[in-house]
C-alpha positions, 0 to 999 in steps of 0.5 A, a space after each residue: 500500500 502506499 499512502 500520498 498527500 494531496 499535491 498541494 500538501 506536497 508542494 507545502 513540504 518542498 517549500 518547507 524543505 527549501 526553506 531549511 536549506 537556506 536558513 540552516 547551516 547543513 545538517 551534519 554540520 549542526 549534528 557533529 558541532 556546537 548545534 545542539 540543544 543545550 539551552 544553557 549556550 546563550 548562542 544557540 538561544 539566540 540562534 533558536 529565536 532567531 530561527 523562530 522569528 523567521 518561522 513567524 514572518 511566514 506564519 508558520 511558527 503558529 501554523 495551525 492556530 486560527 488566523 484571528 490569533 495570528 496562526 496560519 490557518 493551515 490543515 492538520 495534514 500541512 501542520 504534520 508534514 511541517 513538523 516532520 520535516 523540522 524534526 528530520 532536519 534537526 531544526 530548533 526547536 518551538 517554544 513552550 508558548 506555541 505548544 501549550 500556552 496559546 491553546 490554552 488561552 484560545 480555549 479560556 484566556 479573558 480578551 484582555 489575556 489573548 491581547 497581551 500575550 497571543 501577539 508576543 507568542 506568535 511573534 518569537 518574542 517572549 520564551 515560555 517555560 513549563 512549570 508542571 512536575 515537582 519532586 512528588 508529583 510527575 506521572 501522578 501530576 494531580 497530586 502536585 503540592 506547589 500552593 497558591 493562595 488568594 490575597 487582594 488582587 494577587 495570589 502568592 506562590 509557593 511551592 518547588 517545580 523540577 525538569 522545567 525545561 529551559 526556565 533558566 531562559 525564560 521570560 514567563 512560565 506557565 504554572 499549576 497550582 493547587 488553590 484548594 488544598 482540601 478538594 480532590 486531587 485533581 479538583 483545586 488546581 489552577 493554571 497561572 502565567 507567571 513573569 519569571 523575573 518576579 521577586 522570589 522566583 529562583 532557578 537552579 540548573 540540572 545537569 543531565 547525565 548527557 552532562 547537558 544544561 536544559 532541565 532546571 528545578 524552580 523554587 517559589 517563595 511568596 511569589 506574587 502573581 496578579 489573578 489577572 493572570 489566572 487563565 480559565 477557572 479557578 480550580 479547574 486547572 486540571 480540565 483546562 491541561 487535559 483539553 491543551 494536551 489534545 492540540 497537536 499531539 501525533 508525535 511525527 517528532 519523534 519518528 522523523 528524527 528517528 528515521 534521520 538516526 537509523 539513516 545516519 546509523 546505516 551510513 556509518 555501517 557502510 563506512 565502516 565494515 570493519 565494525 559490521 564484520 565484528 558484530 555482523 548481527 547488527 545488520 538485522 538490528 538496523 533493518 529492525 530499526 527501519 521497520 520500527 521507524 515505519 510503524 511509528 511513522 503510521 501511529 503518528 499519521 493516524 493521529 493527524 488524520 483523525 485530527 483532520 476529521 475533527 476527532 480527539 485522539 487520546 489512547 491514540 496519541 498515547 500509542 505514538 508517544 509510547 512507541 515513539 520514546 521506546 523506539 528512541 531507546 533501541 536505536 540508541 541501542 544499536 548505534 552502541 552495538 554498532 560502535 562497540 566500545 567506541 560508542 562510549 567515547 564522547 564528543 571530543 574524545 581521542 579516537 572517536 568515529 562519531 559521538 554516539 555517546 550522548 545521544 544513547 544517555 539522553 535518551 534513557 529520559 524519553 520514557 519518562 518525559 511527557 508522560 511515563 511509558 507506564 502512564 501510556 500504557 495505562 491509557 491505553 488499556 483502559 480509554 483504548 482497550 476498555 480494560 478495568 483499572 487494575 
């Protein structure tokens, strides 16, 4: 069977993938250099925002958002093929705000809301960071503890949040908080934009095992926040997180980038037959990493397609995302079978081929970010399969 986009939707990709090549530096280049995504390089920050403000001159950093808000207005299927050809080139990555906050303030925000901060989003100029986990409170997010407590106009925050990425950078962060301590757990919760640069506000950095900089844990003492920042209702945090979580969510990220991994996996095995000869199994490892690619690829464009059909994708959506770290595991894996004791060389080490290394470290948390395998799978088993909770 072979699938094909509309030609229209084809002519997109082209475009997209034109852009690319004139605005990015070639891709190897930006693998094997100082391209990365460690946020804690104030010039690779420049350089994503940079990039972004490029995106948002064509509409396309908020492509599929309503014209109104200042989106494009493009079909779930232009938004799927945009996202795969940004994640295949290693392009930098979006802001939190596209991602979480404008949904949300589309969906809740007050007039006054979408005027101030919808603008500033589309147009690359503010960065926003994700303030959702806390050292108790990950896969079980409901039962976070950070508190937020009516006084006058303001509510004052405290509390600790933890794996924020990039808050270290950021200009505002998008925060839930429990403003009723004795209601259920996932009652009482309300979701508050915060100025990272308010007093008590303090972040400090967490080095990956990759020995990079992108994760902070962010400390809130007497914070004050205007309730004119509150977004939706008070208390109903919980609800107005899980309806965001719908926007945009097929995972194609992960199995373009994936399928730019076993590509480039495969070029390497060619190069050096010495290392195939050595572990002559890994061949079949990488045809497997191509089949896992394959099927991602489909999980992610079932996603879009209901989308495209005004359908919710929930245990769908879980699927990919559940495939697609795990599949990002495996072939970390089988670089480093490949590479055999050479793939425990790091970037810059005497005698390395290529830096696999790091790549194999940091992907040991993708089962965990955004939700945890053993989450998906409970999602699965019962909103997918109808199974009882156990």
């Amino acid at each position: 069977m072979k699938f094909k986009y509309d030609p229209d939707v084809e002519s997109f990709r082209k475009e997209v993938q034109q852009f690319i090549k004139a605005e990015l530096p070639p891709l190897e280049e930006r693998l094997s250099g100082d391209w990365g995504e460690d946020r804690s390089n104030e010039e690779q920050y420049a350089y994503t925002m940079g990039f972004q403000k490029k995106l948002a001159a064509r509409d396309w950093l908020a492509m599929a958002w309503p014209k109104e808000y200042g989106g494009g207005g493009a079909s779930h299927m232009r938004q799927l093929v945009y996202n795969e050809e940004m994640a295949y080139n290693a392009a930098p990555s979006m802001n939190m705000g596209i991602a979480w906050v404008g949904p949300s303030l589309m969906l809740y925000g007050t007039e006054e809301q979408k005027t101030r901060f919808i603008p500033r989003i589309t147009g690359a100029d503010d960065w926003w960071c994700t303030l959702y986990s806390e050292p108790g409170a990950g896969s079980d997010l409901a039962a976070l503890q950070t508190r937020a407590v009516r006084d006058g106009d303001d509510f004052v925050i405290n509390g600790q949040k933890i794996w924020t990425s990039g808050g270290h950078l950021a200009d505002w962060g998008w925060l839930a908080a429990r403003t009723d301590p004795d209601a259920p757990k996932h009652k009482g919760i309300t979701m508050f934009m915060v100025d990272m640069k308010s007093p008590g506000v303090t972040v400090r950095p967490l080095v990956n095992i990759a020995d990079h900089h992108s994760f902070n844990e962010v400390f809130f003492e007497d914070v004050r926040v205007p309730a004119k920042q509150v977004v939706g209702e008070v208390n109903r945090g919980w609800y107005h997180m899980a309806v965001a979580l719908d926007f945009e969510r097929s995972g194609i990220q992960a199995f373009a980038g994936g399928r730019r991994s076993v590509e480039r996996l495969t070029t390497l095995a060619r190069q050096h037959r010495d290392l195939v000869a050595k572990r002559p199994s890994v061949r079949m490892e990488l045809a497997d990493r191509a089949v896992d690619v394959n099927v991602g690829t489909f999980l992610a464009y079932r996603v879009a397609t209901m989308q495209a059909k005004g359908m919710v994708p929930n245990h769908e959506a879980s699927a990919s995302k559940l495939f697609g770290s795990e599949m990002g595991q495996r072939i970390a894996l089988t670089g480093m079978h490949l590479l055999g004791l050479h793939g425990e060389l790091r970037n810059g080490s005497d005698g390395e081929i290529v830096d696999l290394a790091t790549g194999y470290l940091s992907s040991v948390s993708g089962t965990i970010a955004a939700g945890t395998s053993e989450i998906q799978r409970g999602i699965i088993a019962t909103r997918g399969l109808g199974l009882p909770r156990g």
